[in-house]
C-alpha positions in Angstrom: 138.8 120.5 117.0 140.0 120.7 113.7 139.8 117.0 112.7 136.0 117.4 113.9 135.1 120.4 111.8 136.8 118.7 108.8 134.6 115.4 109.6 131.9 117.1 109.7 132.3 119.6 106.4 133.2 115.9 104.8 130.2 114.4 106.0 127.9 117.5 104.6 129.9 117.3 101.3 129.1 113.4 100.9 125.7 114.4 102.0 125.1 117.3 99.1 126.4 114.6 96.8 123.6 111.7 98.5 121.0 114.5 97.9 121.9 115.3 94.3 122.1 111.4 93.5 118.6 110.7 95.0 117.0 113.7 93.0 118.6 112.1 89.6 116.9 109.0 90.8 113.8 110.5 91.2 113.8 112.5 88.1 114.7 108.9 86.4 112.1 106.7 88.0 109.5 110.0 87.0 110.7 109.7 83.3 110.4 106.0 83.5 106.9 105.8 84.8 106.1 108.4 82.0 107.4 105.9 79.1 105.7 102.9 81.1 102.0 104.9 80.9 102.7 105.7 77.7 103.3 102.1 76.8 100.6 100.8 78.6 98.0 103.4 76.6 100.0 102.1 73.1 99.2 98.6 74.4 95.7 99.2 75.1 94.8 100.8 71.7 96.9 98.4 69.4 94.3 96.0 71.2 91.4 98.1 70.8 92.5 98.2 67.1 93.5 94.3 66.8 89.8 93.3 67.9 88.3 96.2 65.5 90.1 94.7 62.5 89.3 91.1 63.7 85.8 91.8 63.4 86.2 93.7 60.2 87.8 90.5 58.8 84.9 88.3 60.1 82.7 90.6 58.3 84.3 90.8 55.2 84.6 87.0 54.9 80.8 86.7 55.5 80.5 89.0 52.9 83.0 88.2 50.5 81.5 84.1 51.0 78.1 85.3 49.4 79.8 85.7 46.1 79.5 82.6 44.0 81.9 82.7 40.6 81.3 80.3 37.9 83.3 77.5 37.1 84.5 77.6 33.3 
């Protein structure tokens, strides 16, 4: 009867330890889902401002081309 009630407090022990693992996991995969979003947001306004800029440049050049200098 002993050995069983020591199997068993061994098996709860190994189970605490399961249960504290898995909610490290969790608190992990939350923090890296957080960083992932926040990347993804980053990524979507660098583009917003790559395509802004692009068409800034365009503009400029059109307007920077109606300039004529003289040659000397």
């Amino acid at each position: 009867m002993d050995k069983l009630v020591l199997a068993v407090a061994n098996i709860r022990m190994a189970s605490d330890k399961q249960a504290g693992s898995v909610k490290e996991i969790e608190a992990s995969v939350e923090q890296i889902s957080s960083v992932i979003q926040n990347n993804s947001a980053a990524a979507q306004e660098t583009s917003a401002t790559s395509e802004e800029l692009s068409a800034q440049a365009i503009s400029l050049k059109e307007l920077v081309g109606q300039f004529q200098l003289s040659e000397e």
